[in-house]
Every structure is written in structure tokens, then in C-alpha cells.
Backbone as a printed PyTorch tensor [residue, N CA C, xyz], in Angstrom:
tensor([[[-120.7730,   87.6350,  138.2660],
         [-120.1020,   87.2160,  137.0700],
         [-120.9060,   87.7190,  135.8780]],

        [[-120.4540,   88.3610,  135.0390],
         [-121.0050,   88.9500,  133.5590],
         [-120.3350,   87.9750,  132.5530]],

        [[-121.4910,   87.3220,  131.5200],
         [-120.9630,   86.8970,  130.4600],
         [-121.6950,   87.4410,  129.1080]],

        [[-121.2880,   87.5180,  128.1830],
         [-121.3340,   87.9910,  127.1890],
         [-122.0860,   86.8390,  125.8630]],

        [[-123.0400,   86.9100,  125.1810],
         [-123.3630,   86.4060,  124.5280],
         [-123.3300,   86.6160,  122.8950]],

        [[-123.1970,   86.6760,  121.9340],
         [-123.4460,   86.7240,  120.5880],
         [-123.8810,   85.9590,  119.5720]],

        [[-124.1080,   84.8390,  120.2540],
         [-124.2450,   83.6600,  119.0670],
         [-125.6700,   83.2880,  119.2510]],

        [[-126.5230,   82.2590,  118.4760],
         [-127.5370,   81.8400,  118.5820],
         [-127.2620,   80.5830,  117.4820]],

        [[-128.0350,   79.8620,  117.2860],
         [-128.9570,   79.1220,  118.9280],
         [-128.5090,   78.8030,  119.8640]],

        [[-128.7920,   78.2510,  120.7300],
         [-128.4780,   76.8690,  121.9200],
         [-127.3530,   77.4780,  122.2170]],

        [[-127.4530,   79.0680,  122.9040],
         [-126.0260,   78.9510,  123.2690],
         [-126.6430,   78.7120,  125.2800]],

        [[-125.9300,   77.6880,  125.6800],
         [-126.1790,   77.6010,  126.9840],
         [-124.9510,   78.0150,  128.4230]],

        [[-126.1850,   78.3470,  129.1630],
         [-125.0410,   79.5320,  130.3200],
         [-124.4060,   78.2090,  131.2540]],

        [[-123.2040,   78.4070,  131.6060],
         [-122.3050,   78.0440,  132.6680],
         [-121.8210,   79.2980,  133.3620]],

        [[-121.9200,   78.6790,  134.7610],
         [-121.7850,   79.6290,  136.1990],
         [-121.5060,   78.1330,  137.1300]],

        [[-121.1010,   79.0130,  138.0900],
         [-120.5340,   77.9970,  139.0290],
         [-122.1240,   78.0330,  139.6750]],

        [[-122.4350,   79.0830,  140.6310],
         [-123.6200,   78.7450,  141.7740],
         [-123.7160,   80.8310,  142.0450]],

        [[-124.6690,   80.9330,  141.9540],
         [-124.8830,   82.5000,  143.1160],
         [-125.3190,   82.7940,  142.0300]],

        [[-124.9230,   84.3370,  141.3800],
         [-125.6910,   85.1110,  140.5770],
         [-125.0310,   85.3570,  139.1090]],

        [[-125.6400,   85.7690,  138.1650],
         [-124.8940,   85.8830,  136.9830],
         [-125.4440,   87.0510,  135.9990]],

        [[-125.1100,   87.7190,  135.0810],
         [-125.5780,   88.8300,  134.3510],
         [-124.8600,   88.5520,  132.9660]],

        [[-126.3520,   88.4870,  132.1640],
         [-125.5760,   87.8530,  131.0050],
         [-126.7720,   88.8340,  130.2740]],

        [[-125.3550,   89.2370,  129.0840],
         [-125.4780,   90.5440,  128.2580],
         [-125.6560,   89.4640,  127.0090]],

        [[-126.7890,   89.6420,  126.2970],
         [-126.9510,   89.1610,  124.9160],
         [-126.6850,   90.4710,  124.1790]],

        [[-125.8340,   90.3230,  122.6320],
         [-125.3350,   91.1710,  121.6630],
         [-126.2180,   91.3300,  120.7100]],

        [[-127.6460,   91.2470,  120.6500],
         [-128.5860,   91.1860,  119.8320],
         [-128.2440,   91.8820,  118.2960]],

        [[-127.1740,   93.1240,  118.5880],
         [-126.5930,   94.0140,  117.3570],
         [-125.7660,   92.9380,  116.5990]],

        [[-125.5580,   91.7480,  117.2550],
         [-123.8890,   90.9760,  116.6040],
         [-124.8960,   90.2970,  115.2130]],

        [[-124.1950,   90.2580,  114.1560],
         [-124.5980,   89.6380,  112.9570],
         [-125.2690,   87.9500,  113.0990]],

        [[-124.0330,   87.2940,  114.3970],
         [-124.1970,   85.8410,  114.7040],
         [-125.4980,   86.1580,  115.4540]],

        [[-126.2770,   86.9100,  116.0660],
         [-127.3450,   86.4860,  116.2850],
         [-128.5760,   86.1170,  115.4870]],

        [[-129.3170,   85.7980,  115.9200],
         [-130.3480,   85.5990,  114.9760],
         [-131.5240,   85.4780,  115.4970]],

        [[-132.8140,   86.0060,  115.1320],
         [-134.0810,   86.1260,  115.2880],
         [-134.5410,   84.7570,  116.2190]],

        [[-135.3590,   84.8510,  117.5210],
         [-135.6730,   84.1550,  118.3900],
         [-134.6400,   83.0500,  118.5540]],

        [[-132.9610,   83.5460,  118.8000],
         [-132.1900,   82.7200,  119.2880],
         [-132.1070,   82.1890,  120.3120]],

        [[-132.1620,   80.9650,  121.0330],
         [-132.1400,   80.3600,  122.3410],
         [-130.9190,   80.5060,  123.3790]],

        [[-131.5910,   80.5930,  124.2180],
         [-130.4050,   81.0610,  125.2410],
         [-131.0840,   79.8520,  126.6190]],

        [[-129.9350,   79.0850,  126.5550],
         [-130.4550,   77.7930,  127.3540],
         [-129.6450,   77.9430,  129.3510]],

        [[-130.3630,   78.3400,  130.0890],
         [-130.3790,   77.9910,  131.1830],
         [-129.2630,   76.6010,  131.9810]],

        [[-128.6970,   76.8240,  133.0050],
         [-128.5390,   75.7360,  133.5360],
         [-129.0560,   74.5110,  133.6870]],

        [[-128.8010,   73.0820,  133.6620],
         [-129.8260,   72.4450,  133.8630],
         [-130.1080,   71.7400,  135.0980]],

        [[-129.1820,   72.0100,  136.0620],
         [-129.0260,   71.5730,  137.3340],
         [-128.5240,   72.9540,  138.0200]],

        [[-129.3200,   73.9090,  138.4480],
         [-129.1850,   74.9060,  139.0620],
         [-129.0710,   74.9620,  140.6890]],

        [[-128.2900,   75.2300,  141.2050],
         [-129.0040,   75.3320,  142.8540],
         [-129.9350,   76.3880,  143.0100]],

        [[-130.1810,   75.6590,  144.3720],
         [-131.6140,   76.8460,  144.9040],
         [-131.2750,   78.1040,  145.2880]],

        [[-131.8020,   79.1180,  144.8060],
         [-131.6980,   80.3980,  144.5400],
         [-130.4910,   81.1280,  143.9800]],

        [[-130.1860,   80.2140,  142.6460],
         [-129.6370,   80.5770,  141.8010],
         [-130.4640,   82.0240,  140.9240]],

        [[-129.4400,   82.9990,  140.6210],
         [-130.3010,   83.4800,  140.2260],
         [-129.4460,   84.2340,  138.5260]],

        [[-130.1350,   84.9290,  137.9120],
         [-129.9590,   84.8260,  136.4550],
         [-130.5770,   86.7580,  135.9700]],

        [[-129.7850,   87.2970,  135.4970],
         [-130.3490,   88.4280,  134.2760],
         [-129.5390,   88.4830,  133.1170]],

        [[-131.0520,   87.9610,  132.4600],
         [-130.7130,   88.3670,  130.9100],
         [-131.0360,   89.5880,  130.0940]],

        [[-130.1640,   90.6160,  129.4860],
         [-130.7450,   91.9450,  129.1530],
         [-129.9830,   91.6080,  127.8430]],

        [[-131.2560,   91.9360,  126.8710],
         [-130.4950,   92.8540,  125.3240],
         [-129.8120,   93.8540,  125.4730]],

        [[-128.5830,   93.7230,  125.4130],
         [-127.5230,   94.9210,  125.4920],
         [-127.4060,   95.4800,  123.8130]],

        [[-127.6450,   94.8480,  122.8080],
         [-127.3670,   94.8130,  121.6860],
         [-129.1360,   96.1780,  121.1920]],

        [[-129.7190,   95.8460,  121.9690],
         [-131.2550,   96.9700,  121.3220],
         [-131.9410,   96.2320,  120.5210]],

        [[-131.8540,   94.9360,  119.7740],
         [-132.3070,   94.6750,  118.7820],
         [-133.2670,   93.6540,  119.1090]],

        [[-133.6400,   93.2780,  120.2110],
         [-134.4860,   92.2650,  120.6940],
         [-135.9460,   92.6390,  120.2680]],

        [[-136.2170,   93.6990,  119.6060],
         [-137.7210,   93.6740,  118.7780],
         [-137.5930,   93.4440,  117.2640]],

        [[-136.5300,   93.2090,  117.1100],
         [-136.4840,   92.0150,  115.3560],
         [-135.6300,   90.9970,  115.7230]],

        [[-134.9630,   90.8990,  116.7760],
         [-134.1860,   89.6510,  116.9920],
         [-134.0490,   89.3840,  118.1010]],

        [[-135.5510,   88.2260,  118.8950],
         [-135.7360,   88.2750,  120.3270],
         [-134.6900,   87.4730,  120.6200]],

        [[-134.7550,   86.8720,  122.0680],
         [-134.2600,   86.6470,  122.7160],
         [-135.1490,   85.1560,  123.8860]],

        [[-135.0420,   84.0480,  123.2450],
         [-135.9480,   83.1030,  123.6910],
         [-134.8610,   82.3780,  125.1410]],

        [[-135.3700,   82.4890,  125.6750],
         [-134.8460,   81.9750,  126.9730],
         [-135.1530,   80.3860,  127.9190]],

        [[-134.7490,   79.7330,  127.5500],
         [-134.8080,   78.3860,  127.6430],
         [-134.8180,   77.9040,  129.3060]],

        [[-135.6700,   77.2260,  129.6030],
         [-135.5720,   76.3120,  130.9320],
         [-134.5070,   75.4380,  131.3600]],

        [[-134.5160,   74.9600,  130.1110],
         [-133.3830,   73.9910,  129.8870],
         [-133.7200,   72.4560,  130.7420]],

        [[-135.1720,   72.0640,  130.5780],
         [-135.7900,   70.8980,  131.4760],
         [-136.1420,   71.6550,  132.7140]],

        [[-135.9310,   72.6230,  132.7580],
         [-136.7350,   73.0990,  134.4840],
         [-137.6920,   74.8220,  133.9230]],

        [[-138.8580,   74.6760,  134.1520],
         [-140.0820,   75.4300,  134.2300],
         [-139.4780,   76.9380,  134.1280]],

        [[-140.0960,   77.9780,  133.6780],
         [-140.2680,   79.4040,  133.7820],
         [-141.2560,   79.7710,  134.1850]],

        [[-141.9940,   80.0730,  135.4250],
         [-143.4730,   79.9970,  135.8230],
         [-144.3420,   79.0790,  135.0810]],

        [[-144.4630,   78.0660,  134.9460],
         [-144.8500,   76.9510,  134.4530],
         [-144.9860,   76.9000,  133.0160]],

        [[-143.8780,   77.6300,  132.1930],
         [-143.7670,   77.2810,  131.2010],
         [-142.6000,   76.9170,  130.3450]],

        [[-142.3260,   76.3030,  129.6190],
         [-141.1620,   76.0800,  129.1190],
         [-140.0190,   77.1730,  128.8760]],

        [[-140.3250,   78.2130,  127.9180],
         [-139.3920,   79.6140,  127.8660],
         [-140.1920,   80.7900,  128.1770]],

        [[-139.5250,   81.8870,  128.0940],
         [-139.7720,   83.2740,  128.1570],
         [-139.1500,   83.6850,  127.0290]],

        [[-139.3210,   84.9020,  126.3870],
         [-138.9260,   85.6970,  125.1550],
         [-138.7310,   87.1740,  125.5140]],

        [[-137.7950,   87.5170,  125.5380],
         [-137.2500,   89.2460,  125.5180],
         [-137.2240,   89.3990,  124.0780]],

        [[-138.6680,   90.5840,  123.9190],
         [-138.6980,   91.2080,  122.2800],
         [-138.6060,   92.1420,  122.5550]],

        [[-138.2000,   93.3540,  123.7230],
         [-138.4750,   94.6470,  123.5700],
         [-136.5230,   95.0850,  123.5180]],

        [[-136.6500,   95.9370,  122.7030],
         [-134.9680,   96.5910,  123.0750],
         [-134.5470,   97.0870,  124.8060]],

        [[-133.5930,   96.7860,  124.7150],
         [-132.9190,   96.6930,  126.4560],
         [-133.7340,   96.0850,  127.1520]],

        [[-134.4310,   95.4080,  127.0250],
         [-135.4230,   94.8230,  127.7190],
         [-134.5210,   93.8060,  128.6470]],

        [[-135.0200,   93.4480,  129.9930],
         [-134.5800,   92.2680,  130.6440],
         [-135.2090,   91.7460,  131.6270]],

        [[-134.7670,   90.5800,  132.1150],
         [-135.5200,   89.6640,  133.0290],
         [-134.4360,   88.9980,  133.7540]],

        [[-135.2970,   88.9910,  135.2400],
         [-134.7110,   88.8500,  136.3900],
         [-135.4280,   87.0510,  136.4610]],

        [[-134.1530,   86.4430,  136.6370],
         [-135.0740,   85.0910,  137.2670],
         [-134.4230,   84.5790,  138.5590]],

        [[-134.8620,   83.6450,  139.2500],
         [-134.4570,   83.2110,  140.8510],
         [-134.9040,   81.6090,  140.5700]],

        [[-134.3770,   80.5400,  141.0010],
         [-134.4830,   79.4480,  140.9410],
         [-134.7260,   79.1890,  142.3140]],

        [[-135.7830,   78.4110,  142.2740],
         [-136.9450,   78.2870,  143.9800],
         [-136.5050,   76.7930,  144.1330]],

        [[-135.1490,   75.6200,  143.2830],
         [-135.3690,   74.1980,  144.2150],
         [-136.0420,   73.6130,  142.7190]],

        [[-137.3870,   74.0870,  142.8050],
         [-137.8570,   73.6470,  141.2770],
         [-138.3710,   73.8600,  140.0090]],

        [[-138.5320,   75.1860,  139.9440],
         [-138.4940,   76.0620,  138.9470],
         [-137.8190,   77.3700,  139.0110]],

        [[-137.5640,   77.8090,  137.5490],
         [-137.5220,   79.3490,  137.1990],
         [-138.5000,   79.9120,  137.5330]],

        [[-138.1750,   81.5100,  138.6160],
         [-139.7000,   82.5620,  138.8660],
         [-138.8950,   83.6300,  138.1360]],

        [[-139.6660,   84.4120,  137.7730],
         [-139.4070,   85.5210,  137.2000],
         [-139.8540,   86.6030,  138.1220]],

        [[-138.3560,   87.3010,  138.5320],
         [-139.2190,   88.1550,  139.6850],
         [-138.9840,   89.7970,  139.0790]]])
């Protein structure tokens, strides 16, 4: 499933269960500099997640990636600042890994 993002803040992902590819518009005007992009908050296990700047602009207008109450290698978010940049994550049961 591909979803499409443009807005910021708090825009948060819905998916049913399995895998998802979600294109942030970093070029769209509605974004905005370290906009949040909030995670499931009840994920199943080995749910898994890519987020890529499709937009290029994620080195003046990152891309903060939210836990959403569940860990990113033991930290609350991750940040995509590089253009096209992206990140692969896998949900292990109890945290986000970034693989």
C-alpha cells in the first residue's frame, strides 16, 4: 500500500497490518520544516514501514518521524534531512528497528 503525504504536523499513518510505503511531498508548500509524521500506535509484529522524501526537500524541510508511544531503537523519533533520503523500519512486538 503507498500513501502519499503533504501536510505537517501530526500527520499520522493508517494501514491495516503488513507493509506500507509512504511518500512524503517535502516540495508541497503544506509542508513544513521538521514536520511530524506519526507512526501507528498499535502496530502488529513485523509490521513494517518506508518513509522516503519524494519531494527532495528534506535538507530544509526534514522529515521527523514519530514512534507514536512505541521506541525507534530506543529513541523516541528519527529525522530524514537528506533529499530522497529514506528509512526502512520493522516492528519487533516492541519497538521500531530501523533496518
Amino acid at each position: 500500500m503507498i500513501q502519499e503525504v503533504d501536510t505537517s504536523p501530526a500527520e499520522v499513518l493508517t494501514f491495516n497490518r503488513g507493509k506500507l510505503l509512504v511518500e512524503v511531498d517535502t516540495s508541497a508548500g503544506t509542508w513544513t520544516a521538521g514536520g511530524n509524521l506519526l507512526l501507528p500506535p498499535s502496530p502488529s509484529d513485523g509490521t513494517r514501514v518506508l518513509v522516503k522524501d519524494s519531494g527532495a526537500q528534506a535538507g530544509t524541510k526534514s522529515i521527523v518521524v514519530d514512534g507514536n508511544g512505541n521506541n525507534i531503537d530506543d529513541q523516541l523519533t528519527r529525522e530524514i534531512t537528506n533529499p530522497f533520503e529514506s528509512l526502512l523500519l520493522t516492528y519487533d512486538g516492541t519497538q521500531w528497528a530501523v533496518i
